[in-house]
GULUMPA-951107 format. One record per atom (N, C-alpha, C): residue number from 0; atom name; x, y, z. Coordinates in pm, 1 decimal. Example, Ala and Ser with C-alpha at 12.3 -4.5 7.8 and 13.67 -1.06 7.14 Angstrom:
% residues 2
PT  pos  site         u         v         w
PT    0     N    1319.0    -569.0     780.0
PT    0    CA    1230.0    -450.0     780.0
PT    0     C    1320.0    -330.0     780.0
PT    1     N    1285.0    -225.0     708.0
PT    1    CA    1367.0    -106.0     714.0
PT    1     C    1290.0       3.0     787.0
//
This chain:
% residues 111
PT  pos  site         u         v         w
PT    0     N      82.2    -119.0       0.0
PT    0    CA       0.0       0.0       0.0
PT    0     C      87.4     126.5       0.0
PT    1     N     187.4     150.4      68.4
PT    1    CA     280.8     264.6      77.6
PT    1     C     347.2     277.3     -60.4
PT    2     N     372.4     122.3    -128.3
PT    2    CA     481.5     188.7    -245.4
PT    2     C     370.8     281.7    -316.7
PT    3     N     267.8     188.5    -351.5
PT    3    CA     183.0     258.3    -466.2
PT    3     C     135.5     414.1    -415.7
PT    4     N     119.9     461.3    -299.2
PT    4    CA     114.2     574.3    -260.2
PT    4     C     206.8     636.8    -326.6
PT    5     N     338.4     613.3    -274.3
PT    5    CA     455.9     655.9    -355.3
PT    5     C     476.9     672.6    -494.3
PT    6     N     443.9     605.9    -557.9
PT    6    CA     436.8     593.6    -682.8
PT    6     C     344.4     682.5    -751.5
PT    7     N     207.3     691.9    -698.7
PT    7    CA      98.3     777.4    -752.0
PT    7     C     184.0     939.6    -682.7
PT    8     N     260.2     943.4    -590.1
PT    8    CA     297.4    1072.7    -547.6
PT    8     C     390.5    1134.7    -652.6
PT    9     N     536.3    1016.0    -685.1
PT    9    CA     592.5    1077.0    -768.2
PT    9     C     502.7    1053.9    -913.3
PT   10     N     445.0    1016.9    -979.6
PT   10    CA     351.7    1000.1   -1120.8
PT   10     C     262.9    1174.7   -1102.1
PT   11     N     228.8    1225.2    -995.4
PT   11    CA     131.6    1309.5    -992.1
PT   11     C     272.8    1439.7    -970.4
PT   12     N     390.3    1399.7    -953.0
PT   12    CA     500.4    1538.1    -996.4
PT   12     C     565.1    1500.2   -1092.7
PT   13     N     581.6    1417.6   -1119.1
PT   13    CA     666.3    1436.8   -1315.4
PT   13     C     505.0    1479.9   -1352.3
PT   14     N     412.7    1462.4   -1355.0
PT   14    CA     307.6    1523.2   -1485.8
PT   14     C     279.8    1681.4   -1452.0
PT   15     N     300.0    1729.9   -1329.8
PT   15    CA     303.6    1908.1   -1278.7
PT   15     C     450.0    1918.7   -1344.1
PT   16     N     566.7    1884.5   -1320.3
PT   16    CA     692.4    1921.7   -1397.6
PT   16     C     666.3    1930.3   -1559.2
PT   17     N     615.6    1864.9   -1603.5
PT   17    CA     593.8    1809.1   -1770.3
PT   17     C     482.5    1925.2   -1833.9
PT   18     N     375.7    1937.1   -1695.9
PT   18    CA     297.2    2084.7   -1753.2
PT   18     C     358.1    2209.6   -1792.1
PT   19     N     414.1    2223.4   -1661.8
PT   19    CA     513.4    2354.6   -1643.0
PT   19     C     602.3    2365.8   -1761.7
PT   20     N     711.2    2269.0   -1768.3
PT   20    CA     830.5    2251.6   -1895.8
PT   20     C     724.5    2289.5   -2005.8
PT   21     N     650.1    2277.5   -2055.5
PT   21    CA     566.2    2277.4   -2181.8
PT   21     C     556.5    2421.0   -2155.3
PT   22     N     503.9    2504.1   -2096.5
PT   22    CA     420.3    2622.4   -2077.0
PT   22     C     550.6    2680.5   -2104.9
PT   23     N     680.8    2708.6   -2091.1
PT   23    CA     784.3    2776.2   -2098.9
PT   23     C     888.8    2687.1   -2153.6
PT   24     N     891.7    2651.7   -2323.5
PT   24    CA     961.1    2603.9   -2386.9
PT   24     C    1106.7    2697.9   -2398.7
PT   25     N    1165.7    2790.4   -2419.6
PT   25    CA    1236.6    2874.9   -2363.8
PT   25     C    1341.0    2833.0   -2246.0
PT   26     N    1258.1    2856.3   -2142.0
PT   26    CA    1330.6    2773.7   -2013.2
PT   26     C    1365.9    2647.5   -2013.0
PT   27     N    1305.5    2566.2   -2078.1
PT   27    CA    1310.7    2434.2   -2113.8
PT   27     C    1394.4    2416.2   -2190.1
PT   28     N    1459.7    2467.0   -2312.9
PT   28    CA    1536.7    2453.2   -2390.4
PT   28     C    1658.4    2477.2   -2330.4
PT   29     N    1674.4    2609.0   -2234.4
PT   29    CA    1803.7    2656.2   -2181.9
PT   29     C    1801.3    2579.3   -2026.8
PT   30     N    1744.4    2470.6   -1953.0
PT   30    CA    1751.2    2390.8   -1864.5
PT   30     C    1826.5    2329.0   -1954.2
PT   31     N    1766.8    2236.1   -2096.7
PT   31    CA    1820.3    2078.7   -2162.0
PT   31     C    1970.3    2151.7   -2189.9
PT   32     N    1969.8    2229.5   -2241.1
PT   32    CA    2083.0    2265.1   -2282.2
PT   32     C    2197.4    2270.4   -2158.5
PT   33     N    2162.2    2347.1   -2044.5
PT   33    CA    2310.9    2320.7   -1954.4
PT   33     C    2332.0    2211.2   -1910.9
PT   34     N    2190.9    2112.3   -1906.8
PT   34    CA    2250.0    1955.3   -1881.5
PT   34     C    2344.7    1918.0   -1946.5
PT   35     N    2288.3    1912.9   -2040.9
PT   35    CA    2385.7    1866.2   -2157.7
PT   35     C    2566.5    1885.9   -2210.4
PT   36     N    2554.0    2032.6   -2158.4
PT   36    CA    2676.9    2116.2   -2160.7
PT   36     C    2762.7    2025.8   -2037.8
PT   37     N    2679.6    2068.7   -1880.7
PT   37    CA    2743.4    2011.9   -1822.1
PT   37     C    2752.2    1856.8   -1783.0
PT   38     N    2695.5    1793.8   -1858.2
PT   38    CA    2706.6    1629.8   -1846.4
PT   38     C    2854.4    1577.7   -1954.7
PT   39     N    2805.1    1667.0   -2035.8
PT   39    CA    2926.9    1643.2   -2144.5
PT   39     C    3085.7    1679.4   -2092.1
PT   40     N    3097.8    1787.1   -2083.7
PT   40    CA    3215.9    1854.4   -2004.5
PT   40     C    3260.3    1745.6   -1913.2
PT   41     N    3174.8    1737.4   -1781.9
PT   41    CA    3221.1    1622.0   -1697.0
PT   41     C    3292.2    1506.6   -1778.4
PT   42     N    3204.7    1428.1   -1868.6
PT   42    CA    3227.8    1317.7   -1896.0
PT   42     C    3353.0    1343.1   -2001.0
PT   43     N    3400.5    1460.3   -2038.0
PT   43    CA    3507.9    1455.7   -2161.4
PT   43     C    3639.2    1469.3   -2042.3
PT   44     N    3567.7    1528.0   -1921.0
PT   44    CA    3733.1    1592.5   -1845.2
PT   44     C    3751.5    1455.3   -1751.5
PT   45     N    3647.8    1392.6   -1724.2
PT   45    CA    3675.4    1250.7   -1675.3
PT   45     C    3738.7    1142.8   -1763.2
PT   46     N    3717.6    1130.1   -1919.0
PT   46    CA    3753.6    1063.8   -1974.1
PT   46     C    3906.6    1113.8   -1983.5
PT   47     N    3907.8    1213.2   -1949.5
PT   47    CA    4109.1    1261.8   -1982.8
PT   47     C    4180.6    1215.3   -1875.6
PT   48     N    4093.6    1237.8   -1761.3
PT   48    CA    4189.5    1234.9   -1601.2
PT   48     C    4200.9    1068.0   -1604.1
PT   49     N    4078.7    1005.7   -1661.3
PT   49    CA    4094.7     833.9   -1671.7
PT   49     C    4212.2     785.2   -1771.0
PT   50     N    4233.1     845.0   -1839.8
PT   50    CA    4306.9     804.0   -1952.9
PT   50     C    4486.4     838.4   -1891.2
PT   51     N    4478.8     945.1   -1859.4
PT   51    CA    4627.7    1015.9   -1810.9
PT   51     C    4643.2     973.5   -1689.3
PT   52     N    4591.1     994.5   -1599.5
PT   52    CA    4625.8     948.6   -1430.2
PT   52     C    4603.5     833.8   -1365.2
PT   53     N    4479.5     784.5   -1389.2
PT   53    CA    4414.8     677.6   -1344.7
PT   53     C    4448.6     539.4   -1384.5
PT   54     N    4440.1     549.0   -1483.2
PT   54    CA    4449.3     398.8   -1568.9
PT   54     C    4656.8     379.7   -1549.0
PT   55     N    4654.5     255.4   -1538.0
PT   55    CA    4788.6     231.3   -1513.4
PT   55     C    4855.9     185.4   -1687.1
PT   56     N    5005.0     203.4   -1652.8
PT   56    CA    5090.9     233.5   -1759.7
PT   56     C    5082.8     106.1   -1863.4
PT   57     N    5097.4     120.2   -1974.5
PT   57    CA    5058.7     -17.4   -2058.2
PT   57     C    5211.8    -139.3   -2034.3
PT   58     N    5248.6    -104.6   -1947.7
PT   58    CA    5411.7    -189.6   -1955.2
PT   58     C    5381.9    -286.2   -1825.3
PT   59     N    5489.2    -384.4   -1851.0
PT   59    CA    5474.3    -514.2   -1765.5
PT   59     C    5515.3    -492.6   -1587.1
PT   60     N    5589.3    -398.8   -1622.6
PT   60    CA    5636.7    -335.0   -1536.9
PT   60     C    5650.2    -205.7   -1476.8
PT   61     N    5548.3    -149.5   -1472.8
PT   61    CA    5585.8      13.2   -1521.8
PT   61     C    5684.8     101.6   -1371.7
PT   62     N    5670.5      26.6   -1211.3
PT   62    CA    5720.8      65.7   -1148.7
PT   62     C    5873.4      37.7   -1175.6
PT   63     N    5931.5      16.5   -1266.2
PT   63    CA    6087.1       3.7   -1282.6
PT   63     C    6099.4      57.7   -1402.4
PT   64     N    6031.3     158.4   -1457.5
PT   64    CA    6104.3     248.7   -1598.9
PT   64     C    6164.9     358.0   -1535.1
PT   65     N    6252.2     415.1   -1583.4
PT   65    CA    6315.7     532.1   -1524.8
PT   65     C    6392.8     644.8   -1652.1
PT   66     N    6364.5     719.8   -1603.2
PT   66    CA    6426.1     854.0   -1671.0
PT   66     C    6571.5     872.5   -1656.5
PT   67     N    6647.3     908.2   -1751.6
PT   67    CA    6773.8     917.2   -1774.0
PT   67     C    6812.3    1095.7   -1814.1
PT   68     N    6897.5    1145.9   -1787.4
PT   68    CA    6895.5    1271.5   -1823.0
PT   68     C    7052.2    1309.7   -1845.8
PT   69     N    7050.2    1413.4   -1917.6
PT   69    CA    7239.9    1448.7   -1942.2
PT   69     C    7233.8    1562.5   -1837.3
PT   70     N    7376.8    1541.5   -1747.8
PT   70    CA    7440.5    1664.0   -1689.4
PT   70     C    7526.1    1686.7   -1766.5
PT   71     N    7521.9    1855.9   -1734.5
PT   71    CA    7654.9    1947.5   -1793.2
PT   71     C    7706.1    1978.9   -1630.3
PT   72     N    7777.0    1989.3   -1539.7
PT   72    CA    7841.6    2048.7   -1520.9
PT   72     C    7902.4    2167.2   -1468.1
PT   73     N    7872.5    2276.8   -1401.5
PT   73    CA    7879.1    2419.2   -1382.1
PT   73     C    8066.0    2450.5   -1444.1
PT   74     N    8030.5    2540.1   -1499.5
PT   74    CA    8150.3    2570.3   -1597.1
PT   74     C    8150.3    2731.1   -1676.0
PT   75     N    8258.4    2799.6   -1633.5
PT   75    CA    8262.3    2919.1   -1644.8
PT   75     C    8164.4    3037.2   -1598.0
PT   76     N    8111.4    3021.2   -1524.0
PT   76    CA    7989.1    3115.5   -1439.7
PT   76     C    7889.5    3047.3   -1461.5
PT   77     N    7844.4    2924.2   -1522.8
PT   77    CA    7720.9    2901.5   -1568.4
PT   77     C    7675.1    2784.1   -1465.0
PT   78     N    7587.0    2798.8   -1411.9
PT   78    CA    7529.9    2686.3   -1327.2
PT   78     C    7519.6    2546.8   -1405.2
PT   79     N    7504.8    2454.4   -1286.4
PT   79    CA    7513.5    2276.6   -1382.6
PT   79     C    7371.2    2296.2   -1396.3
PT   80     N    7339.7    2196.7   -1482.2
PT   80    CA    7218.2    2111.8   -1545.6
PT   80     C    7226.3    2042.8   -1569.7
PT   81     N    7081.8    1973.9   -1521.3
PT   81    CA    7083.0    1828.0   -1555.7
PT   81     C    6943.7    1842.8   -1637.0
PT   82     N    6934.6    1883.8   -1712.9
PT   82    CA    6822.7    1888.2   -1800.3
PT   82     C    6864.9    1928.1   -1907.8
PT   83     N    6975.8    1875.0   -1971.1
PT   83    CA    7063.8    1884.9   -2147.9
PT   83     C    6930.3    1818.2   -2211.9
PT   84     N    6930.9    1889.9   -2330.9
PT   84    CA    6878.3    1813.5   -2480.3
PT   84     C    6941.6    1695.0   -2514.0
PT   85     N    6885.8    1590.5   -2557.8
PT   85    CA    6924.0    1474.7   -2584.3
PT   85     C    6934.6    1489.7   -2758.3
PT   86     N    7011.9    1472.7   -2844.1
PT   86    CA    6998.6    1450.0   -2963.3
PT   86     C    7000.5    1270.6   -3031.9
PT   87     N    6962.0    1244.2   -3142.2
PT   87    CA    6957.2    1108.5   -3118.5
PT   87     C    7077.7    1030.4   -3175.8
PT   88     N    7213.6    1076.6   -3186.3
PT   88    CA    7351.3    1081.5   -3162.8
PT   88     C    7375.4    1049.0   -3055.0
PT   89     N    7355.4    1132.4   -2971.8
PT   89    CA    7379.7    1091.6   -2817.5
PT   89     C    7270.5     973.0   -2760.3
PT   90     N    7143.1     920.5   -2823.6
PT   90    CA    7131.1     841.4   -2746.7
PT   90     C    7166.2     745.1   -2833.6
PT   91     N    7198.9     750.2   -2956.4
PT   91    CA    7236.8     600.2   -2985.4
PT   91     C    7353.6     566.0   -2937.5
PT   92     N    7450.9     665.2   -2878.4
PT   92    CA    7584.3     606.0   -2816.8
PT   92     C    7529.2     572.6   -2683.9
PT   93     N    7456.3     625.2   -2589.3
PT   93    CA    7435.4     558.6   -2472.5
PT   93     C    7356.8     452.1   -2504.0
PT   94     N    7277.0     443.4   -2601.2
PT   94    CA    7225.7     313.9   -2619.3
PT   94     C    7291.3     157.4   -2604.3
PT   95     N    7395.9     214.7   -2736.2
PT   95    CA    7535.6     100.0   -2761.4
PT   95     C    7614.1      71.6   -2613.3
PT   96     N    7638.9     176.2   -2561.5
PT   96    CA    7752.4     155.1   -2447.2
PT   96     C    7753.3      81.6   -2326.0
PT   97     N    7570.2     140.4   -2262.6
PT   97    CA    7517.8      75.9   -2136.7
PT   97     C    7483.3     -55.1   -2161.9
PT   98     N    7477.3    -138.7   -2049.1
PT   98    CA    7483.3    -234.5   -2058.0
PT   98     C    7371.7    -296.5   -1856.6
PT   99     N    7334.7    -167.2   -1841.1
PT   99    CA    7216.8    -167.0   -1706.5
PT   99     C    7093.3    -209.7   -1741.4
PT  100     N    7025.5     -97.0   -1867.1
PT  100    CA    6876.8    -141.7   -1904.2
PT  100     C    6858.4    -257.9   -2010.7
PT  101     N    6739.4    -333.6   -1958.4
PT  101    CA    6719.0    -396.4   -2084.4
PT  101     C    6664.5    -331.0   -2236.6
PT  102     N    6629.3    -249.1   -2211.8
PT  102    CA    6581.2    -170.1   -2341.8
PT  102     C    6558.6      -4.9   -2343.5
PT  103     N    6617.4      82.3   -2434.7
PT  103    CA    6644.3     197.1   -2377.8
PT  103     C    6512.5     284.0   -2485.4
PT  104     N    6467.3     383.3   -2496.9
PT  104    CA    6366.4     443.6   -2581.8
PT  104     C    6383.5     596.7   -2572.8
PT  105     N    6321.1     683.0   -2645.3
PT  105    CA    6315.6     854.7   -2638.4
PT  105     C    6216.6     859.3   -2645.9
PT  106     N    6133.3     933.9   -2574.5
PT  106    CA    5996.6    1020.1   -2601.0
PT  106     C    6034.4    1181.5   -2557.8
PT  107     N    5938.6    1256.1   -2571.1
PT  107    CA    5907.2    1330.2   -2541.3
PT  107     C    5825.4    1414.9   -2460.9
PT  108     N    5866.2    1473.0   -2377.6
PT  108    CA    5741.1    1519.3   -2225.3
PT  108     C    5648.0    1614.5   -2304.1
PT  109     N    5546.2    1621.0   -2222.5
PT  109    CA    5420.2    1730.0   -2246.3
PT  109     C    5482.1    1871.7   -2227.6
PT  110     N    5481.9    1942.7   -2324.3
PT  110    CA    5492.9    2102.3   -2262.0
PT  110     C    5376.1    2158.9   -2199.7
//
């Protein structure tokens, strides 16, 4: 006995909502519309944060890849760095030489 109460309660406010929406198509259009805007948005900035952060790395291993970088040095007033340009000269000689990783690669970071 209570559900169907319930039921006739919410049935008797979607059909007052459904009057109203009709009487002011206008409002109705610019309600559907920010759903939409903002359902979409969510679901495009969720699909990025899932894709980039969330979801784990496609490798067998991914807690043992590591970044390699060239130092220069501090030399003649100029502070060291360890953030040299790699050219792919230089990594095919560290490629050849090391003998630590099993497999060495270049990408490129996000600016």
């Amino acid at each position: 006995m209570r559900v169907t109460k319930y039921l006739d309660g919410l049935n008797q406010d979607f059909r007052y909502a459904a009057r109203g929406l009709s009487r002011r198509p206008g409002f109705t259009g610019v309600a559907v519309l920010t759903l939409a805007i903002g359902i979409g948005g969510t679901t495009a900035i969720f699909s990025a944060v899932n894709a980039l952060l969330l979801r784990p790395l496609p490798y067998a291993a991914p807690e043992q890849l590591m970044t390699v970088s060239l130092t220069m040095p501090a030399h003649g007033g100029l502070r060291a760095r360890d953030d040299m340009v790699w050219s792919y000269p230089k990594y095919a000689v560290f490629r050849d030489a090391q003998s630590v990783f099993s497999n060495v690669s270049l990408y490129t970071p996000p600016q």
